[in-house]
C-alpha positions as protocol buffer text, in pm:
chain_id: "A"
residue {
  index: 1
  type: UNK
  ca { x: 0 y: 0 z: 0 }
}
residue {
  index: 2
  type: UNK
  ca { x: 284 y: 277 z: 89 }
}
residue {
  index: 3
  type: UNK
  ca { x: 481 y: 185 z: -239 }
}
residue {
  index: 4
  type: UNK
  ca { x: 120 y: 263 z: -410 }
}
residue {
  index: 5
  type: UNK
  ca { x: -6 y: 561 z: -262 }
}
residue {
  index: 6
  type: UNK
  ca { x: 355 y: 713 z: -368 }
}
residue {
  index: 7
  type: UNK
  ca { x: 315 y: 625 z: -706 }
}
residue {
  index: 8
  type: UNK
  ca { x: -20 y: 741 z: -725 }
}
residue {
  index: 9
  type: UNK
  ca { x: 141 y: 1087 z: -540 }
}
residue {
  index: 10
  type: UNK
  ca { x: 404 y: 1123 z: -776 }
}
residue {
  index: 11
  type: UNK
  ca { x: 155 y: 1088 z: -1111 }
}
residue {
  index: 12
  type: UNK
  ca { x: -56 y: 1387 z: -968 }
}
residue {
  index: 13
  type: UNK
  ca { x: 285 y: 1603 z: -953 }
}
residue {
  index: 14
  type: UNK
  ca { x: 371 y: 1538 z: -1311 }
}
residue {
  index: 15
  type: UNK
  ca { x: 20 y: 1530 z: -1424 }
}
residue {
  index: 16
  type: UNK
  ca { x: 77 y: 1744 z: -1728 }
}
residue {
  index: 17
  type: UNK
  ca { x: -307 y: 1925 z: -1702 }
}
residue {
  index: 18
  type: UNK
  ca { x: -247 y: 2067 z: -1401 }
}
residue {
  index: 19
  type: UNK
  ca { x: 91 y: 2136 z: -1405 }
}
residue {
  index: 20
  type: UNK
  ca { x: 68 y: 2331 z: -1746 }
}
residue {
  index: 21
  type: UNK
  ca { x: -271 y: 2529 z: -1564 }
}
residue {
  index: 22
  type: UNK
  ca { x: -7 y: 2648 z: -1289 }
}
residue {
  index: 23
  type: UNK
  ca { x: 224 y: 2771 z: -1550 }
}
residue {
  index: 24
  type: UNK
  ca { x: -32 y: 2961 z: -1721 }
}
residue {
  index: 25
  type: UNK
  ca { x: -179 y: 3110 z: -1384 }
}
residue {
  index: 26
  type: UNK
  ca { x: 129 y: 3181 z: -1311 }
}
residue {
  index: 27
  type: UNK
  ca { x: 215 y: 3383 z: -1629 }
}
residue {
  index: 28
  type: UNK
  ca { x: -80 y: 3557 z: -1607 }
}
residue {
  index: 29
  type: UNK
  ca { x: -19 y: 3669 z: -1234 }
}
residue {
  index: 30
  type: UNK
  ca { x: 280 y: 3822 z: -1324 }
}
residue {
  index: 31
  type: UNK
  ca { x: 131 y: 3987 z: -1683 }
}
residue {
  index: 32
  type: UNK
  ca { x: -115 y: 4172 z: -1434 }
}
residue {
  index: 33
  type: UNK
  ca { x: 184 y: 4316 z: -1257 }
}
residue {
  index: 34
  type: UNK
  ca { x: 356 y: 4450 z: -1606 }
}
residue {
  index: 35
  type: UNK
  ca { x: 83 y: 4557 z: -1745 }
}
residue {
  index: 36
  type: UNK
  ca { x: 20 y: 4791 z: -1500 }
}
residue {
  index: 37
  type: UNK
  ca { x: 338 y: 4934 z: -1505 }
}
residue {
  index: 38
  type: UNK
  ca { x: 346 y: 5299 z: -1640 }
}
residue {
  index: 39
  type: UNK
  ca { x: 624 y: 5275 z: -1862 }
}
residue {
  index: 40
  type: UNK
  ca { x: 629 y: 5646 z: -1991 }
}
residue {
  index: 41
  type: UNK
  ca { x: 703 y: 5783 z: -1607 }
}
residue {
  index: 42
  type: UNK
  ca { x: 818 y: 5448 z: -1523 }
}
residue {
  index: 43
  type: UNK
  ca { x: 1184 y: 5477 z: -1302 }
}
residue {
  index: 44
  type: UNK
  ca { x: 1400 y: 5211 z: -1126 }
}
residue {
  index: 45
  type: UNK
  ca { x: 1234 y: 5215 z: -786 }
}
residue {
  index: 46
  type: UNK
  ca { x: 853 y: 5180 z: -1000 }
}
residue {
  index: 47
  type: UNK
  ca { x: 1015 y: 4899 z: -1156 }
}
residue {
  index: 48
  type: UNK
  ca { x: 1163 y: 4774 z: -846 }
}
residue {
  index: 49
  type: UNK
  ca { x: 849 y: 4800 z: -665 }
}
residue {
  index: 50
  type: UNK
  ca { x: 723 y: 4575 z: -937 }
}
residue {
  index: 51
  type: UNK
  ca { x: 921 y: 4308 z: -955 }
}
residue {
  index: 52
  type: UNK
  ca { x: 872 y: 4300 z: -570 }
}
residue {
  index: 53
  type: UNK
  ca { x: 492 y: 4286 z: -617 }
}
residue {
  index: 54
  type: UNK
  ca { x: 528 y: 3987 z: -853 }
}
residue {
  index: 55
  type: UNK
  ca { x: 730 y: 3785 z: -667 }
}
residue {
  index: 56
  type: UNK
  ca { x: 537 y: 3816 z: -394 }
}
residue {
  index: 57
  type: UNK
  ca { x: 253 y: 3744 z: -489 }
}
residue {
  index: 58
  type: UNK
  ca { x: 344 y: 3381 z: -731 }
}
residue {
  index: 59
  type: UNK
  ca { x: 527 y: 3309 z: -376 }
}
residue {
  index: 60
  type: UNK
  ca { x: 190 y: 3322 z: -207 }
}
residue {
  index: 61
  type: UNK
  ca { x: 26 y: 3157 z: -461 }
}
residue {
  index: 62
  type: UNK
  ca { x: 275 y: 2874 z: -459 }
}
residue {
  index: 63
  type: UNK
  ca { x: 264 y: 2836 z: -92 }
}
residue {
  index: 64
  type: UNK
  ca { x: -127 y: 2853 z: -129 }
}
residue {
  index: 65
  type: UNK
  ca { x: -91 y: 2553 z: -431 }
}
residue {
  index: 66
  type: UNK
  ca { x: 121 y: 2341 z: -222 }
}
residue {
  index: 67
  type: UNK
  ca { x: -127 y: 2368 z: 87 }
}
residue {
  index: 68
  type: UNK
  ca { x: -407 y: 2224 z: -155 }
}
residue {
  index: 69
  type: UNK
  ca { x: -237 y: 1988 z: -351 }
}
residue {
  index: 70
  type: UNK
  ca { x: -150 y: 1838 z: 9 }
}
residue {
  index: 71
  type: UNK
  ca { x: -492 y: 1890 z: 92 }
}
residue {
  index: 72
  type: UNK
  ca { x: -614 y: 1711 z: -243 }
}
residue {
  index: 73
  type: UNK
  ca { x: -369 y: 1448 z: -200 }
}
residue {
  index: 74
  type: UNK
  ca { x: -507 y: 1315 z: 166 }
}
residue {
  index: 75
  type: UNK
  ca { x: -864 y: 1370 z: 73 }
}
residue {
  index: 76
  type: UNK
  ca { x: -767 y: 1095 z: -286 }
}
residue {
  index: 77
  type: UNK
  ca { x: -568 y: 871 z: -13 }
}
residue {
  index: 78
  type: UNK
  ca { x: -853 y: 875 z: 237 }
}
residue {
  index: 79
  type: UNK
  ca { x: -1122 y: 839 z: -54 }
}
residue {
  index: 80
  type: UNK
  ca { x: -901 y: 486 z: -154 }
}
residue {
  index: 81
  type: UNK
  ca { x: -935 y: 380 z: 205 }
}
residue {
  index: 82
  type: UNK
  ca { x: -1271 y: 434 z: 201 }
}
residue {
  index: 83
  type: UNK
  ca { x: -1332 y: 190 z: -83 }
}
residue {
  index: 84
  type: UNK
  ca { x: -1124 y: -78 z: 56 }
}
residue {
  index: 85
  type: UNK
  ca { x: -1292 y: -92 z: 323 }
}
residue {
  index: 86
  type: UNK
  ca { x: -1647 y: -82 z: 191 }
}
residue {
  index: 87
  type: UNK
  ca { x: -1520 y: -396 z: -32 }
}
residue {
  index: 88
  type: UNK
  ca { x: -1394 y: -579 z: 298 }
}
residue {
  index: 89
  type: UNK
  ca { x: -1697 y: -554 z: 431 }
}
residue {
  index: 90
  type: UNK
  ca { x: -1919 y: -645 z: 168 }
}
residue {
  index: 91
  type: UNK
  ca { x: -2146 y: -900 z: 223 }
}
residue {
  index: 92
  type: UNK
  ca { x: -2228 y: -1001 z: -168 }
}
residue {
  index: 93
  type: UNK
  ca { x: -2121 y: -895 z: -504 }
}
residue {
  index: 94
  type: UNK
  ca { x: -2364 y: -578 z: -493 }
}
residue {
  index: 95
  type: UNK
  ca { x: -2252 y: -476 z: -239 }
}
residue {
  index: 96
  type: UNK
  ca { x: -1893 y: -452 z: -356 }
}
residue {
  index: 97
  type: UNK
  ca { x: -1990 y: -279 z: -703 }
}
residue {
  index: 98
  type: UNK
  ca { x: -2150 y: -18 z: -503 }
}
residue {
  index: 99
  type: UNK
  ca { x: -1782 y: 32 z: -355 }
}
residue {
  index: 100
  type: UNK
  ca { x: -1634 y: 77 z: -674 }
}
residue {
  index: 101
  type: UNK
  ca { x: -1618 y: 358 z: -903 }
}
residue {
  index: 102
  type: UNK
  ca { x: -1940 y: 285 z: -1178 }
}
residue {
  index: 103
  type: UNK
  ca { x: -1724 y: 300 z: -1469 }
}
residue {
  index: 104
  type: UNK
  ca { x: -1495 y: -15 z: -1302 }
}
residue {
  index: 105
  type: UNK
  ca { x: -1753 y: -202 z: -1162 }
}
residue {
  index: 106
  type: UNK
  ca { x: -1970 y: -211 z: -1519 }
}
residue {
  index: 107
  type: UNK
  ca { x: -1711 y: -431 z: -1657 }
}
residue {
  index: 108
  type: UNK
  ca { x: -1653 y: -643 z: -1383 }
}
residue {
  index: 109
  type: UNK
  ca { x: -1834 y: -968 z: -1380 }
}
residue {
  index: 110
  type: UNK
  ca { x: -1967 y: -1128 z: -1034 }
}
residue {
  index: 111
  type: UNK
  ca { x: -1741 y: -1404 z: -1050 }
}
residue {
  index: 112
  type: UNK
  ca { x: -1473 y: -1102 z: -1055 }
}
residue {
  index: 113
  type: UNK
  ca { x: -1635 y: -857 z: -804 }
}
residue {
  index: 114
  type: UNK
  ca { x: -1598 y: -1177 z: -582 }
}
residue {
  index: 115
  type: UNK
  ca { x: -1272 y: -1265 z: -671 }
}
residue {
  index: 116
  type: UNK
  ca { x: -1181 y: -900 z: -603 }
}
residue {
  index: 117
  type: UNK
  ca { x: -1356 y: -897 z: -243 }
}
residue {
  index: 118
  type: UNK
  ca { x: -1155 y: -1259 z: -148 }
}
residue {
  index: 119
  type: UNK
  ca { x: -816 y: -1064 z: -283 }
}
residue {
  index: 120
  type: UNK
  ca { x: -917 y: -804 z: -99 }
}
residue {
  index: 121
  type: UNK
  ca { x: -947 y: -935 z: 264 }
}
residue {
  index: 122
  type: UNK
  ca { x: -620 y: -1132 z: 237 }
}
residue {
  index: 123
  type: UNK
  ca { x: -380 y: -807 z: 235 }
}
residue {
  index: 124
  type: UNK
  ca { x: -304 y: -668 z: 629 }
}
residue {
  index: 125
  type: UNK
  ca { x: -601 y: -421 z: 680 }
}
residue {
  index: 126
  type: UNK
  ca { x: -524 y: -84 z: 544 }
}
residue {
  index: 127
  type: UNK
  ca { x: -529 y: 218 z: 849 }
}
residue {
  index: 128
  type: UNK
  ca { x: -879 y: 384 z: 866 }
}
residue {
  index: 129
  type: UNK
  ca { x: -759 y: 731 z: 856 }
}
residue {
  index: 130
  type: UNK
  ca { x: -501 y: 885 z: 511 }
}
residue {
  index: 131
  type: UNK
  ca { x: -170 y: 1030 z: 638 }
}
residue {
  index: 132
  type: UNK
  ca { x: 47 y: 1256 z: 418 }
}
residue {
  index: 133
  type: UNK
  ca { x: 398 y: 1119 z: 419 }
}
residue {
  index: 134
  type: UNK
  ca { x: 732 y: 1230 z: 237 }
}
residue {
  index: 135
  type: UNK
  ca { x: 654 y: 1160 z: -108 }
}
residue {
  index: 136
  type: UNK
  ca { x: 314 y: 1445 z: -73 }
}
residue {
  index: 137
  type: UNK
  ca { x: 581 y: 1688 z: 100 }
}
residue {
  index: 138
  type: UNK
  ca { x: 775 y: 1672 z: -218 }
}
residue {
  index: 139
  type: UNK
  ca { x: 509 y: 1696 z: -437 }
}
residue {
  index: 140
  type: UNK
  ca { x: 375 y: 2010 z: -305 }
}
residue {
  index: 141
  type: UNK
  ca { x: 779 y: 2148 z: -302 }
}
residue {
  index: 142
  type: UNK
  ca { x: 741 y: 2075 z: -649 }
}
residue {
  index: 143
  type: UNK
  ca { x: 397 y: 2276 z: -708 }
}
residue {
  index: 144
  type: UNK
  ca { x: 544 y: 2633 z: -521 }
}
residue {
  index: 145
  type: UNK
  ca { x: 851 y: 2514 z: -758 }
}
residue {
  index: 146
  type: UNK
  ca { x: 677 y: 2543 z: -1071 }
}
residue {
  index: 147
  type: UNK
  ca { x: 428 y: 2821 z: -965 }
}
residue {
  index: 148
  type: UNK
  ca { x: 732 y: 3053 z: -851 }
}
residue {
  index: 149
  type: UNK
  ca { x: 977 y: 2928 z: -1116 }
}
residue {
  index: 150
  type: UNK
  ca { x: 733 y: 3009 z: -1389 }
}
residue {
  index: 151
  type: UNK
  ca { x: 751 y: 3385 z: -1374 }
}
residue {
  index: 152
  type: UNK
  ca { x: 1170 y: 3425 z: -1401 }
}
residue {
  index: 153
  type: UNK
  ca { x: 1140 y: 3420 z: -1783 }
}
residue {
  index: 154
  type: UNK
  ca { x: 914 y: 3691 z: -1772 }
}
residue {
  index: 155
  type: UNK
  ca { x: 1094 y: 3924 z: -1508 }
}
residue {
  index: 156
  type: UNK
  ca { x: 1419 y: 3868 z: -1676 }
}
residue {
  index: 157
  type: UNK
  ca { x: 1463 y: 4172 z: -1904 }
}
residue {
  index: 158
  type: UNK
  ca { x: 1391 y: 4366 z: -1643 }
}
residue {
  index: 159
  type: UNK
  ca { x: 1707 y: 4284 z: -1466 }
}
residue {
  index: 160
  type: UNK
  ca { x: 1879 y: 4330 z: -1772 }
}
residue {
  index: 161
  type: UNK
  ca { x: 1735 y: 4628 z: -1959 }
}
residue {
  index: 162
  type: UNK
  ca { x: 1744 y: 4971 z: -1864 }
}
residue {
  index: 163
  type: UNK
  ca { x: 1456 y: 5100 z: -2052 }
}
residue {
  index: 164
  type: UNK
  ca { x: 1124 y: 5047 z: -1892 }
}
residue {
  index: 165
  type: UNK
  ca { x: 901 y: 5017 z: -2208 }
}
residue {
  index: 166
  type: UNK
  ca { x: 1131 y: 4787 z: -2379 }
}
residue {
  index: 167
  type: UNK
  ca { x: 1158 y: 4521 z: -2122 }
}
residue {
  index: 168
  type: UNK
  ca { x: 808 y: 4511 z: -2095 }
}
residue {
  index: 169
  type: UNK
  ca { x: 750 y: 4459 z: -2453 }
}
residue {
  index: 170
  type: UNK
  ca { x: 1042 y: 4170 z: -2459 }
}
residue {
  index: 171
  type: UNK
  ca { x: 835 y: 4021 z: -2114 }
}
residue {
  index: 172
  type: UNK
  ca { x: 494 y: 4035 z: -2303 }
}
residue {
  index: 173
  type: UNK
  ca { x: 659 y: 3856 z: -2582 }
}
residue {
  index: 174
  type: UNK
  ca { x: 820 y: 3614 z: -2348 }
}
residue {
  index: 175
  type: UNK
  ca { x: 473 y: 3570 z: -2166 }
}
residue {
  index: 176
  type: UNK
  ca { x: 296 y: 3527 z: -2541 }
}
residue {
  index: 177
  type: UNK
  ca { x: 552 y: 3259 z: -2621 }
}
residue {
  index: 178
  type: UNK
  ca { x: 478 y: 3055 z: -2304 }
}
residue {
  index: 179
  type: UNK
  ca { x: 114 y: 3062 z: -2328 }
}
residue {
  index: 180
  type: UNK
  ca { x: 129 y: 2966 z: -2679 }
}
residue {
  index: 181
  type: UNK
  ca { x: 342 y: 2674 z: -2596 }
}
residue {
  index: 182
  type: UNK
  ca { x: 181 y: 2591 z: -2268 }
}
residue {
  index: 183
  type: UNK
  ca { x: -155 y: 2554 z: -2495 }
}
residue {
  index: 184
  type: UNK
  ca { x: -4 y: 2358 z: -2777 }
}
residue {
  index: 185
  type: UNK
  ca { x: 105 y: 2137 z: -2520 }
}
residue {
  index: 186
  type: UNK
  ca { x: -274 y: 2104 z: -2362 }
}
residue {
  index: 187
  type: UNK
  ca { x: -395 y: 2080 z: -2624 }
}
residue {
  index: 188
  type: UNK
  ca { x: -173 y: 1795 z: -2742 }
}
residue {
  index: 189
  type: UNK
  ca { x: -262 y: 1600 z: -2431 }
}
residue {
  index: 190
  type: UNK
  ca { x: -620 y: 1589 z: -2436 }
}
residue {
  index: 191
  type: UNK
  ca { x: -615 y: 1484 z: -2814 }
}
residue {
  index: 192
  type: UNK
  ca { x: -684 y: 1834 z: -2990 }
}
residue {
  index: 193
  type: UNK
  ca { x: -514 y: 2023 z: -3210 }
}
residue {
  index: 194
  type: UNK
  ca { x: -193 y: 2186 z: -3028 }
}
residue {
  index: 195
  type: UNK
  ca { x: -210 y: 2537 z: -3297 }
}
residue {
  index: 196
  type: UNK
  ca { x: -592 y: 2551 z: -3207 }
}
residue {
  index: 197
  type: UNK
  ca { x: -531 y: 2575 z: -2810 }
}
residue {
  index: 198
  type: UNK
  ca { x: -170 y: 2723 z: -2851 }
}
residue {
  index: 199
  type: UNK
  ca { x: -370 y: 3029 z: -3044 }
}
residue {
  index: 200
  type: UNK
  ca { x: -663 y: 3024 z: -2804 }
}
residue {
  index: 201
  type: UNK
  ca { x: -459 y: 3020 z: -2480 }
}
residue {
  index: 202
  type: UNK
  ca { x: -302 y: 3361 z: -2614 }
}
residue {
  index: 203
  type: UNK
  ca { x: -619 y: 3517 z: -2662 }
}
residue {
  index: 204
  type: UNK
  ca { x: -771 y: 3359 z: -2342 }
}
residue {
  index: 205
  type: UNK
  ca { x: -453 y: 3476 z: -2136 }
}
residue {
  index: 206
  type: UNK
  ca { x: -485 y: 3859 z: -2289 }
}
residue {
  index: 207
  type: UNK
  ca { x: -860 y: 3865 z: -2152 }
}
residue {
  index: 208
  type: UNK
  ca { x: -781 y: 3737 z: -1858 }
}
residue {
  index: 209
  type: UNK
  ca { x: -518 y: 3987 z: -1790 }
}
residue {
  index: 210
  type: UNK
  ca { x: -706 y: 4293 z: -1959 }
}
residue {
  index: 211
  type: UNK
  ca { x: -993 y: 4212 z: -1712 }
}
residue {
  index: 212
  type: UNK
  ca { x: -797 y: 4169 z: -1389 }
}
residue {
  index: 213
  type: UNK
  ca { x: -618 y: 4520 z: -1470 }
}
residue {
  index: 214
  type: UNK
  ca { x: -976 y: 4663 z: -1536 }
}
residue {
  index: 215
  type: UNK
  ca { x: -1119 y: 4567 z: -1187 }
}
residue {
  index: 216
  type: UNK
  ca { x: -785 y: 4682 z: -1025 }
}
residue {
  index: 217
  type: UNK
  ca { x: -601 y: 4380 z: -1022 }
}
């Protein structure tokens, strides 16, 4: 059971949907922050003040992440217990199709519900209650990872570039690129077409952003 549960743990950290959603929130976080910086009266210290606002704030969100991907991993550990248990106890084969997810237990014949009850009550009896353990710990380190690395590419240029209004074109570009690529890529996994999402994640991004900066974001 430990071996599986930190299996199933480390699928849900590389589980390219979400991990490509954090990218893009994270992106978009930090587009909110450039955009609303003035770049015609823009000086060092309004550009300092923004890069501080930024990183603040995809820390945050990475802490807040990690908190419910830990919170999302116990609740799919205790949710497994659950249905071990329910098949333990089962008296007949209904009763253990009722503790299975629909989709499984359609295909399952009753000579194989059975069989699965019997396999079932042989292993040691799980614990009643879903623990977080070292393998969880590192998988939300790796969600405030990704959240907070994501925005580096964007703040770059202006580390490197003196003048305000070009570094935030080069960081909208950089931000463009990512969302375009972050889309193809969701795109690619869910069996669409990569150019399709790739465009639409630009265009969805840009709203996104033009509305937070509208309500004062």
């Amino acid at each position: 059971m430990p071996h599986e549960d930190q299996v199933e743990s480390a699928k849900r950290v590389l589980d390219p949907q979400d991990r490509i959603a954090e990218v893009l929130f994270g992106v978009i976080m930090v587009l909110t922050y450039t955009g609303s910086l003035s770049v015609a009266q823009a000086g060092r210290d309004d550009v300092r003040a923004m890069l501080i606002g930024a990183l603040g704030c995809n820390v945050a969100w990475g802490i807040i992440d990690g908190v419910f991907y830990l919170m999302s991993s116990v609740a799919s550990k205790q949710s497994t217990l659950t249905m071990l248990a329910a098949v333990r106890a089962a008296p007949d084969t209904r009763a253990v199709a009722r503790a299975l997810p629909p989709a499984v237990a359609a295909v399952l014949e009753p000579a194989m519900l059975d069989a699965l009850r019997e396999s079932v009550r042989k292993v040691p009896e799980p614990p009643k209650l879903a623990r977080l353990d070292k393998t969880d710990a590192i998988g939300a380190l790796g969600v405030f990872l990704l959240v907070f690395l994501s925005i580096f590419p964007l703040i770059l240029p202006f580390f490197f570039m003196h003048n305000a209004a070009s570094a935030v074109r080069v960081s909208n570009g950089i931000a463009l690129l990512i969302m375009a690529v972050a889309g193809a890529a969701y795109g690619r996994v869910i069996g669409r077409s990569p150019w399709a999402f790739g465009a639409g994640m630009v265009l969805l991004g840009s709203l996104l952003v033009g509305l937070v900066m509208a309500l004062g974001g």
